[in-house]
C-alpha positions in Angstrom: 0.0 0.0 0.0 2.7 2.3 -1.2 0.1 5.4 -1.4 -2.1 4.7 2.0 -3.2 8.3 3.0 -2.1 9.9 -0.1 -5.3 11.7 -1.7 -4.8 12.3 -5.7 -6.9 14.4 -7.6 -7.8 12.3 -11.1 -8.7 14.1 -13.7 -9.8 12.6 -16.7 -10.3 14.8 -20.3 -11.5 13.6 -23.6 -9.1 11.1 -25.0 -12.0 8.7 -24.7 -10.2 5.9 -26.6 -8.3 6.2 -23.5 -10.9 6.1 -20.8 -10.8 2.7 -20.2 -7.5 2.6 -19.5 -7.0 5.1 -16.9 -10.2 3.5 -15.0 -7.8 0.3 -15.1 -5.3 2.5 -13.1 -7.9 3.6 -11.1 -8.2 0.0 -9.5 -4.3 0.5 -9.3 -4.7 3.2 -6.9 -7.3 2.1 -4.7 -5.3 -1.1 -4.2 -2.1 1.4 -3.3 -4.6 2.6 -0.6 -4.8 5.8 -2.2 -7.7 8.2 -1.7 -9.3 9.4 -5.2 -11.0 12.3 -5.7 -12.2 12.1 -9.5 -12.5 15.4 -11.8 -13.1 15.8 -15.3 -13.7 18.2 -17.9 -16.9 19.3 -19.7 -16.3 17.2 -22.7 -15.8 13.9 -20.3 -18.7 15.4 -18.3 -21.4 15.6 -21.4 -20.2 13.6 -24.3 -21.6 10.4 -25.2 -18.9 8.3 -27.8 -18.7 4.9 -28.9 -16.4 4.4 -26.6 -18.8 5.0 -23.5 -21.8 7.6 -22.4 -20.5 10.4 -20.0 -22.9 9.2 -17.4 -21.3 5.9 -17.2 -17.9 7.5 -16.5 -19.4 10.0 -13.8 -21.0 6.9 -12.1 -18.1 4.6 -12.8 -15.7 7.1 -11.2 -17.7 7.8 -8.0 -18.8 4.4 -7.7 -15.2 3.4 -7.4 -14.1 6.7 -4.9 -16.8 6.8 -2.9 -16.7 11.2 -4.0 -18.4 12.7 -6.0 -17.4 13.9 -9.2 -16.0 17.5 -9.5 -16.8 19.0 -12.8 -17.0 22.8 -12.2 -14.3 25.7 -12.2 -16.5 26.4 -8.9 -16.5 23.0 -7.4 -12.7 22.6 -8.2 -11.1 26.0 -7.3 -11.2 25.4 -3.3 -8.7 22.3 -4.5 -6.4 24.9 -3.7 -6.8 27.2 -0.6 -7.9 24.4 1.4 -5.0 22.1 -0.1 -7.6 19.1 -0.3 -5.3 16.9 -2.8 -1.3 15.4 -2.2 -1.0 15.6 -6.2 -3.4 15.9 -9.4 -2.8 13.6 -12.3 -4.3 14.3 -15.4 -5.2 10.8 -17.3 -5.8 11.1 -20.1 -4.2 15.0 -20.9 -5.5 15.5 -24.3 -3.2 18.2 -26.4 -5.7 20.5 -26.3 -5.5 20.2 -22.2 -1.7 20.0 -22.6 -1.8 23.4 -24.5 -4.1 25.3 -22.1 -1.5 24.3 -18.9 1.3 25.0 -21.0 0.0 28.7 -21.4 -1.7 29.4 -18.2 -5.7 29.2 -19.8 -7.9 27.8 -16.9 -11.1 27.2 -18.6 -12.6 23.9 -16.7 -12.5 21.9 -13.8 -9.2 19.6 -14.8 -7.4 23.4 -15.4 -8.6 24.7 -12.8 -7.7 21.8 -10.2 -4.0 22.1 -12.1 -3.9 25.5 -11.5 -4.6 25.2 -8.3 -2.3 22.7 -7.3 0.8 24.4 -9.0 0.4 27.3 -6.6 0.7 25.5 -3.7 3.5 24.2 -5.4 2.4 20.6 -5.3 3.0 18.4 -7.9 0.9 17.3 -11.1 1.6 14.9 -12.9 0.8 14.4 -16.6 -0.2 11.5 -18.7 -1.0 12.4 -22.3 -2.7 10.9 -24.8 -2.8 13.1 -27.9 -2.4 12.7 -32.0 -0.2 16.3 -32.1 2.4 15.6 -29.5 5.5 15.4 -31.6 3.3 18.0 -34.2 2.1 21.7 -32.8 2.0 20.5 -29.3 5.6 19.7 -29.2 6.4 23.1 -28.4 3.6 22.8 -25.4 4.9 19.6 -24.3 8.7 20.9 -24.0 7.4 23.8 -21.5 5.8 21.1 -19.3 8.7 19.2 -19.2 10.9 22.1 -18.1 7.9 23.4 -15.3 8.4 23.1 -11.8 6.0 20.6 -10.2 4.4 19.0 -13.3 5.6 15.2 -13.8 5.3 13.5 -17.2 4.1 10.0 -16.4 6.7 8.2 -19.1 5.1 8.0 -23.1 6.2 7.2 -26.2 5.0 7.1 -30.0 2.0 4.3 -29.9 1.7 4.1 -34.0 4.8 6.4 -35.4 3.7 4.5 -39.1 0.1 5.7 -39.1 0.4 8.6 -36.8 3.7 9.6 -36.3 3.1 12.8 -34.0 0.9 11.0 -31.9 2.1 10.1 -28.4 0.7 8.5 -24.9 1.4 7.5 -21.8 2.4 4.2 -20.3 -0.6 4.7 -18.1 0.6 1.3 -16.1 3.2 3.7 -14.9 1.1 5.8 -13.0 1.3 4.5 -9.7 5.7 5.0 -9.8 5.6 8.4 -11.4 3.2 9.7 -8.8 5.2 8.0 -5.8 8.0 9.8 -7.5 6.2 13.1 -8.1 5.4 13.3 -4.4 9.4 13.4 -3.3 9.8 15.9 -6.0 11.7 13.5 -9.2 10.7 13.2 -12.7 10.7 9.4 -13.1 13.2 7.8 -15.6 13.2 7.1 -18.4 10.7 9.6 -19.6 10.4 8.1 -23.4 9.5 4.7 -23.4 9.4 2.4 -26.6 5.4 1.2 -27.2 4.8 -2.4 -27.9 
């Protein structure tokens, strides 16, 4: 139970091919005695795919954390006065999330809950999952990587044939970047090969 006590703020945004993993992780976490307080952004919070109705996320999420889900700039914001969360990890970080905490925008819960944690200056940790990464968002993904208190959880190019700027996370590395994040260390190796 290498995170018993620890409280993590999870927010999820709209990589929904990518859902399903990071609720895998989320059984990860509860079984490293960690205590999950689940956030997402509008697009998780409203959007039905064929990957999965938003309701079925909201419910999955609380069902498994026993909190409610936070999915308003109003609802997350106290994240950071009243220091609820040890860390935020955002699972799946979408480019377009990646590019708004790269340059400051805080225009939804998952933002918000960032923002809030960095000024406090209490680690985040980021898990990306987006089809621009080594494209436009490169530039946005360098400043994270050189930003005080944000953690890449390691990635690396999941189809460089088809989609060669596309990247994501090893999200079964979750639990050891976050142990990491928490004493301050970017974990290593940060690119990881994709089988």
């Amino acid at each position: 139970m290498r995170l018993k006590g620890v409280k993590v703020g999870l927010a999820l945004t709209g990589s929904f091919c990518t859902l399903n993993q990071v609720i895998k992780e989320v059984d990860r976490l509860l079984a490293e005695g960690a205590d999950i307080y689940p956030i997402v952004s509008p697009n998780v919070a409203t959007v039905d795919t064929r990957f999965g109705m938003a309701q079925h996320w909201k419910e999955t999420l609380e069902a498994k954390t026993g909190h409610k889900v936070i999915s308003t700039i109003v609802d997350a914001e106290p994240i950071g006065p009243k220091k609820l969360v040890d860390v935020i990890v955002i699972a799946p970080c979408t480019g377009n999330t990646l590019a708004k905490l790269a340059n400051g925008i805080t225009d939804n819960a998952v933002l918000m809950a960032a923002k809030a944690q960095l000024r406090n200056q209490r680690p985040v940790v980021v898990a990306i999952s987006t089809n621009d990464g080594l494209g436009i968002n490169a530039r946005n993904l360098g400043t994270l990587l050189n930003t005080k208190n944000i953690y890449l959880v390691p990635f690396g190019q999941d189809n460089p044939q088809s989609k060669p700027n596309s990247l994501i996370a090893k999200m079964d590395m979750m639990v050891d970047t976050i142990l990491y994040a928490i004493k301050g260390i970017q974990i290593q190796p940060v690119l990881v090969p994709f089988n």
